[in-house]
GUZA-342160 format. One record per residue: x, y, z of N, C-alpha, C in turn; residue in one letter; residue number from 1. Coordinates in Angstrom, 3 decimals. Each point is the difference from the previous one (the first is absolute). Example, Ala and Ser with C-alpha at 12.3 -4.5 7.8 and 13.67 -1.06 7.14 Angstrom:
BEGIN
{n.c1 13.190 n.c2 -5.690 n.c3 7.800 ca.c1 -0.890 ca.c2 1.190 ca.c3 0.000 c.c1 0.900 c.c2 1.200 c.c3 0.000 residu A num 1}
{n.c1 -0.350 n.c2 1.050 n.c3 -0.720 ca.c1 0.820 ca.c2 1.190 ca.c3 0.060 c.c1 -0.770 c.c2 1.090 c.c3 0.730 residu S num 2}
This chain:
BEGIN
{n.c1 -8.202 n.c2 182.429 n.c3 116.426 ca.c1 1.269 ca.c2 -0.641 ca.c3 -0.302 c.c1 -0.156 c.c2 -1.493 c.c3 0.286 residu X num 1}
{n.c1 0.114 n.c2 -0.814 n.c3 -0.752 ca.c1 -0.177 ca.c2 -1.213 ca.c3 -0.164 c.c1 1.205 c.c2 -0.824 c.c3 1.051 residu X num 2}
{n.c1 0.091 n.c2 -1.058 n.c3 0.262 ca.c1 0.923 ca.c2 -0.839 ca.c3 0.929 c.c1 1.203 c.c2 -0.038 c.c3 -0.945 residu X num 3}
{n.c1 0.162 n.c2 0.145 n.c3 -1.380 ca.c1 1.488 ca.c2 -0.861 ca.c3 -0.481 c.c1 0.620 c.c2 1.544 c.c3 -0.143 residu X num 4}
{n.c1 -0.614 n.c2 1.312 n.c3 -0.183 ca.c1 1.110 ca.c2 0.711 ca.c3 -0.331 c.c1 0.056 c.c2 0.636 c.c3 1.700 residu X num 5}
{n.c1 -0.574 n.c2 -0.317 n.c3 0.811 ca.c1 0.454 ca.c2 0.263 ca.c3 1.584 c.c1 1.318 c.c2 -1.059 c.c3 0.144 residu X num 6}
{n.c1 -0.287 n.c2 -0.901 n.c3 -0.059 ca.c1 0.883 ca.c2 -1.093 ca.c3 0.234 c.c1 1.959 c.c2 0.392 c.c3 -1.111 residu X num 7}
{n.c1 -0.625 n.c2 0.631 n.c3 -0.954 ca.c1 1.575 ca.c2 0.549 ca.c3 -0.581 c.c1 0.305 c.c2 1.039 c.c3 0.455 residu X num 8}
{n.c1 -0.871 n.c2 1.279 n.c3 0.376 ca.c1 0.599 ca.c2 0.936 ca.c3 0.322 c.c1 0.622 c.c2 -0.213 c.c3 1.254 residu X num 9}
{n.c1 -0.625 n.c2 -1.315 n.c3 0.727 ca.c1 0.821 ca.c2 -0.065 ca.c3 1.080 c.c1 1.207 c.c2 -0.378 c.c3 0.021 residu X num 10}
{n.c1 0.063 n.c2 -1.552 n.c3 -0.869 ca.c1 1.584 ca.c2 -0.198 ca.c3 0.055 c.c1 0.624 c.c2 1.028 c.c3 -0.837 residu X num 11}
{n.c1 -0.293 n.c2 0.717 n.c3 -0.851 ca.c1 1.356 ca.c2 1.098 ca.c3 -0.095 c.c1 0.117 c.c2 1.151 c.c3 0.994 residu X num 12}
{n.c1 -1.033 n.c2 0.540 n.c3 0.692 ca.c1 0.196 ca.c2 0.938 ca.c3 0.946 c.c1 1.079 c.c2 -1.020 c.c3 1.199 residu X num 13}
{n.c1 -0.368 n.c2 -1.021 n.c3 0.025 ca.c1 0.671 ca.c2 -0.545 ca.c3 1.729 c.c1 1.366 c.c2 -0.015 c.c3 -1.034 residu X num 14}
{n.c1 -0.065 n.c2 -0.861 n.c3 -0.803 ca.c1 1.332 ca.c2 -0.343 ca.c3 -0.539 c.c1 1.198 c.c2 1.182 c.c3 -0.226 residu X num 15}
{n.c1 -0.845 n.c2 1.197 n.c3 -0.536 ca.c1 1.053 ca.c2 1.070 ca.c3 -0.183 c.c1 0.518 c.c2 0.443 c.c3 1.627 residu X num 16}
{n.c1 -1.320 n.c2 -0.091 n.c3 0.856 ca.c1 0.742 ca.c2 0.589 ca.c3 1.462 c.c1 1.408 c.c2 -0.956 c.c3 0.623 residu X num 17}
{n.c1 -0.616 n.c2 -1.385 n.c3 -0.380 ca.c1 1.074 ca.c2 -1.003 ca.c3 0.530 c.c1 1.415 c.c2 0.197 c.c3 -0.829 residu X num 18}
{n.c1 -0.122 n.c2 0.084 n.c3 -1.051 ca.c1 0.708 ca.c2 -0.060 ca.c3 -0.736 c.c1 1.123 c.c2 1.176 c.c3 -0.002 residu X num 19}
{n.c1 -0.460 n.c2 1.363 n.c3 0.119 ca.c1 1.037 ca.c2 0.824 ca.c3 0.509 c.c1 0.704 c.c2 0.413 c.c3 1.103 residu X num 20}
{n.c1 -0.815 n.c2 -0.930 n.c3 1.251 ca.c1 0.370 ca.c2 -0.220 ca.c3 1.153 c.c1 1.049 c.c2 -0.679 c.c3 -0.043 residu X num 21}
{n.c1 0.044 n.c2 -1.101 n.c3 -0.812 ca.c1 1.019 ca.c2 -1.048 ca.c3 -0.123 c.c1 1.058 c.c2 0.532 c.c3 -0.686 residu X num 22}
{n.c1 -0.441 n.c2 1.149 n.c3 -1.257 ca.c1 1.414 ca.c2 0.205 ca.c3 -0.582 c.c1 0.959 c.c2 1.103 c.c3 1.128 residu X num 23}
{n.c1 -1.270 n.c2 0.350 n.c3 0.424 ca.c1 0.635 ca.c2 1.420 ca.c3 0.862 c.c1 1.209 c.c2 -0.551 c.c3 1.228 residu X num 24}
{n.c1 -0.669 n.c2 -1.117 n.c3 0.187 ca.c1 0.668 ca.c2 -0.857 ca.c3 1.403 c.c1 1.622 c.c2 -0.353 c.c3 -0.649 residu X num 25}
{n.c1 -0.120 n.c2 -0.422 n.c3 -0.940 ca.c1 1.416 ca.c2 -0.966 ca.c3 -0.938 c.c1 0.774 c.c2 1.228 c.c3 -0.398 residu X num 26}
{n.c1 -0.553 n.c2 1.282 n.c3 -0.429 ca.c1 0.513 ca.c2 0.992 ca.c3 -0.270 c.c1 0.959 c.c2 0.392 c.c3 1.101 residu X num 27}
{n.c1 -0.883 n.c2 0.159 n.c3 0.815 ca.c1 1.034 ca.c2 0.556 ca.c3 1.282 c.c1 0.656 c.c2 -1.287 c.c3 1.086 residu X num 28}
{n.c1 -0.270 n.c2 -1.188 n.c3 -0.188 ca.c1 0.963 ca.c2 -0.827 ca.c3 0.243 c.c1 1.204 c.c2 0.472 c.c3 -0.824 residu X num 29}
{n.c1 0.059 n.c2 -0.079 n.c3 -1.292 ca.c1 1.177 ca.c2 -0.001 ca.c3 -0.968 c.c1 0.372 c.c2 1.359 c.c3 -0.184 residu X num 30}
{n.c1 -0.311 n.c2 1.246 n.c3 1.344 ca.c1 0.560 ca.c2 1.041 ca.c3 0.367 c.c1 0.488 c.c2 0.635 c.c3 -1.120 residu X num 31}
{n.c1 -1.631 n.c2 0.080 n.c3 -0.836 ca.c1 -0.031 ca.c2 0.833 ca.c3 -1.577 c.c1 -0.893 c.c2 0.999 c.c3 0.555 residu X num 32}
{n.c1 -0.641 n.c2 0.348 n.c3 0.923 ca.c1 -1.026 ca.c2 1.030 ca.c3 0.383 c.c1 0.809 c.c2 1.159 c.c3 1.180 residu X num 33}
{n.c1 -0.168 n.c2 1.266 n.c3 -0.401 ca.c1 0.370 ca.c2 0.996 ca.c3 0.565 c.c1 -1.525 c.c2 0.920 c.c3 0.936 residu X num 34}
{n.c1 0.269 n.c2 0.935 n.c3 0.826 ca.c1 -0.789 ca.c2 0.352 ca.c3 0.541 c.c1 -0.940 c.c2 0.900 c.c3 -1.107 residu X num 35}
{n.c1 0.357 n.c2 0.541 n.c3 -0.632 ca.c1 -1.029 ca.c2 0.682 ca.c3 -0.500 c.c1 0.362 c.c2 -0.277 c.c3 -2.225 residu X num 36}
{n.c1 -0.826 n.c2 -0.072 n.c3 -0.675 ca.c1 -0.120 ca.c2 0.190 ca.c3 -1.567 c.c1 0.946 c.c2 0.220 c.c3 -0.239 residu X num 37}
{n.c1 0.728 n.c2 1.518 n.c3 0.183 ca.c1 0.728 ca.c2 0.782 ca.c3 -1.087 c.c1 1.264 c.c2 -0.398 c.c3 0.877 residu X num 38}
{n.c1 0.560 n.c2 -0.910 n.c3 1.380 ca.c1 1.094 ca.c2 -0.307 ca.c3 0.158 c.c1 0.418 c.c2 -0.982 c.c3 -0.575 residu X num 39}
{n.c1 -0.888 n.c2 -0.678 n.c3 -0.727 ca.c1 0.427 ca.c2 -1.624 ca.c3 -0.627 c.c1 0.505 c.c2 0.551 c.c3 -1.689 residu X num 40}
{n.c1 0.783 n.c2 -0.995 n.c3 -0.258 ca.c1 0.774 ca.c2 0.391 ca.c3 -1.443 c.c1 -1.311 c.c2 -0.910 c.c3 -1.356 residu X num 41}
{n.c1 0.453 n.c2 0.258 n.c3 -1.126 ca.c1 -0.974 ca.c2 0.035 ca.c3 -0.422 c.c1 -0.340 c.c2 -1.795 c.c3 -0.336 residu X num 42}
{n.c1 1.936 n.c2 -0.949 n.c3 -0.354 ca.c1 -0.398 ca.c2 -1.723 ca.c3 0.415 c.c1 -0.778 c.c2 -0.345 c.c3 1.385 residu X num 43}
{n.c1 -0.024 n.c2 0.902 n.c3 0.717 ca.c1 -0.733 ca.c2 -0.620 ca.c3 1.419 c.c1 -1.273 c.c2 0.066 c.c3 -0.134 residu X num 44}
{n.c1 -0.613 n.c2 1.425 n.c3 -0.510 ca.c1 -1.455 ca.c2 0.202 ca.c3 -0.447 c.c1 -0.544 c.c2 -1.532 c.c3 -0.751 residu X num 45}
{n.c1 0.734 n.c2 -0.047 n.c3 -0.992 ca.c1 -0.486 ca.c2 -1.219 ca.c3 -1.422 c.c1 0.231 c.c2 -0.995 c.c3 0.664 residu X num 46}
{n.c1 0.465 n.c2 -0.299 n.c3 1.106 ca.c1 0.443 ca.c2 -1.741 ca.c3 1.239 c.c1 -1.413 c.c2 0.239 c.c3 0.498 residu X num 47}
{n.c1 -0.080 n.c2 1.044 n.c3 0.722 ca.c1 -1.306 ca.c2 0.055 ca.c3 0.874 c.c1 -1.288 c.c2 -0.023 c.c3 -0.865 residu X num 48}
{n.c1 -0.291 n.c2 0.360 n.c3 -1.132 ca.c1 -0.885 ca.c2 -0.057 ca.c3 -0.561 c.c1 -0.394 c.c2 -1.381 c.c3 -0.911 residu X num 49}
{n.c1 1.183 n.c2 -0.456 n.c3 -0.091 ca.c1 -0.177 ca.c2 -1.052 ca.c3 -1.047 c.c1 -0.140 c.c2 -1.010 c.c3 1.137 residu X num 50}
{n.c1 0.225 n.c2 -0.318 n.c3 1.254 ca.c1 -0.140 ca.c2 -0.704 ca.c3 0.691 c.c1 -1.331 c.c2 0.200 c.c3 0.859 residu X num 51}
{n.c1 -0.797 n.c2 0.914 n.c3 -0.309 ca.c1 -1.078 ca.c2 0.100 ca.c3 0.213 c.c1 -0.671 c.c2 -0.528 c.c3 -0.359 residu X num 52}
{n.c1 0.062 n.c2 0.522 n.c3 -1.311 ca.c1 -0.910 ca.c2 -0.336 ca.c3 -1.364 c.c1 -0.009 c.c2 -1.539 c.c3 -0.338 residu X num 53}
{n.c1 0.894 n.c2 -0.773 n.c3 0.636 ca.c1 0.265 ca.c2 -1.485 ca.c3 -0.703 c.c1 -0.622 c.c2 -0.700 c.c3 1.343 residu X num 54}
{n.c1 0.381 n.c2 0.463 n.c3 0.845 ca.c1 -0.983 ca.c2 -0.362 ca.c3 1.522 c.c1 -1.207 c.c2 0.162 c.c3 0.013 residu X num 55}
{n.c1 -0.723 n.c2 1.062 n.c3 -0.731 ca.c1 -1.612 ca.c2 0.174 ca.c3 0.108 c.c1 0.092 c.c2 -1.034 c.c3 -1.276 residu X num 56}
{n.c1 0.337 n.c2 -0.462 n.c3 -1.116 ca.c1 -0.504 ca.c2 -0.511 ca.c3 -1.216 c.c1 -0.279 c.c2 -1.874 c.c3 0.999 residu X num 57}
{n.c1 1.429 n.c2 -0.478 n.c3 0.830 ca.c1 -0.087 ca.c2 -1.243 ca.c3 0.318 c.c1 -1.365 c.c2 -0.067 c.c3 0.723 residu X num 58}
{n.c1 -0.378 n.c2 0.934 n.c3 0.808 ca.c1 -0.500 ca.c2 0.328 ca.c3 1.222 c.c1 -1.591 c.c2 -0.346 c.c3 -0.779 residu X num 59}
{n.c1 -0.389 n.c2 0.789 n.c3 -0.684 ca.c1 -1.226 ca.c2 -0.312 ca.c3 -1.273 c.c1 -0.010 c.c2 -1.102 c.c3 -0.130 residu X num 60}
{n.c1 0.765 n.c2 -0.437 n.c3 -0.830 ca.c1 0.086 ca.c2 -0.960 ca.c3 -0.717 c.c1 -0.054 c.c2 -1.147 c.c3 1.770 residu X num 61}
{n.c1 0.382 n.c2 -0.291 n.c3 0.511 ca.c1 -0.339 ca.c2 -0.993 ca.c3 1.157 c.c1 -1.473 c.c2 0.268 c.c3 0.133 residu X num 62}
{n.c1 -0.619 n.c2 1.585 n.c3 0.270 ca.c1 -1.100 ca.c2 -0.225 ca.c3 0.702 c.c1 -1.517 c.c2 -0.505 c.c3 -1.167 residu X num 63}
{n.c1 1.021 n.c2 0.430 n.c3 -1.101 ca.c1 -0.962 ca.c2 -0.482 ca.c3 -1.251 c.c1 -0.206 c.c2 -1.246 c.c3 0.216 residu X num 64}
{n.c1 1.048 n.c2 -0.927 n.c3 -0.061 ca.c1 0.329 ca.c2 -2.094 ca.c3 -0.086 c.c1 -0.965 c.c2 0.085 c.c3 1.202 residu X num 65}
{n.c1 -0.095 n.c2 0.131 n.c3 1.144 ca.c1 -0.350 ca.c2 -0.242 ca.c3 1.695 c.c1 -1.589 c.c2 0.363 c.c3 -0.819 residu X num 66}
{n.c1 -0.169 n.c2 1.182 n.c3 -0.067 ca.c1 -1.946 ca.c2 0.357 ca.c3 -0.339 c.c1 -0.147 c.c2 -1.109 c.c3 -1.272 residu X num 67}
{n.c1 0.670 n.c2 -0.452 n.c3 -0.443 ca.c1 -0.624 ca.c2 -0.989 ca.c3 -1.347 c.c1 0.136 c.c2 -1.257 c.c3 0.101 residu X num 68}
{n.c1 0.211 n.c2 -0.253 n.c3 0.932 ca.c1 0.248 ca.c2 -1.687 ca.c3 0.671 c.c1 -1.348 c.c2 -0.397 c.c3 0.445 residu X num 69}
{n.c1 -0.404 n.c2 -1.271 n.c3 -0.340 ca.c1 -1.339 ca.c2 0.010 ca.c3 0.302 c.c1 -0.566 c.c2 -0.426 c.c3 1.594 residu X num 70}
{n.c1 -0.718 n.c2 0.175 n.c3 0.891 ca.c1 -0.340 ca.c2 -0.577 ca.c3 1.175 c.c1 0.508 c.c2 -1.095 c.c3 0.123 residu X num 71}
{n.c1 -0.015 n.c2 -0.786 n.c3 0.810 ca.c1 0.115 ca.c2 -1.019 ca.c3 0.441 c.c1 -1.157 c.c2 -1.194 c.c3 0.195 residu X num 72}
{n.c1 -0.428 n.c2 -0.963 n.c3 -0.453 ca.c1 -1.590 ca.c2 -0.454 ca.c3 -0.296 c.c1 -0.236 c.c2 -1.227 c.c3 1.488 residu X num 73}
């Protein structure tokens, strides 16, 4: 495995972990998360997920800009 596709699988692996950490956190700040799946209604599911999903995309997308910035000379 060569250095550039290590270097992507990383920022999307970190990015998706950060990223649903973060939606998960805002989720249940904004006291849309219930204790378990099948107690949440089905707009709370599509809050929590879509706020996932848009949290891992920023989350990428930062660690993409940060790995493609060049050293410092």
């Amino acid at each position: 495995m060569n250095n550039g596709t290590l270097s992507a699988l990383m920022v999307i692996s970190l990015g998706c972990m950060a990223g649903s950490a973060i939606g998960l956190a805002i989720g249940s700040a904004l006291n849309k998360q219930k204790g378990e799946w099948s107690a949440m209604t089905r707009n709370e599911k599509i809050i929590n997920i879509t706020l996932m999903a848009v949290c891992s995309f920023i989350c990428c997308a930062g660690l993409a800009w940060y790995s493609l910035q060049a050293p410092p000379v």
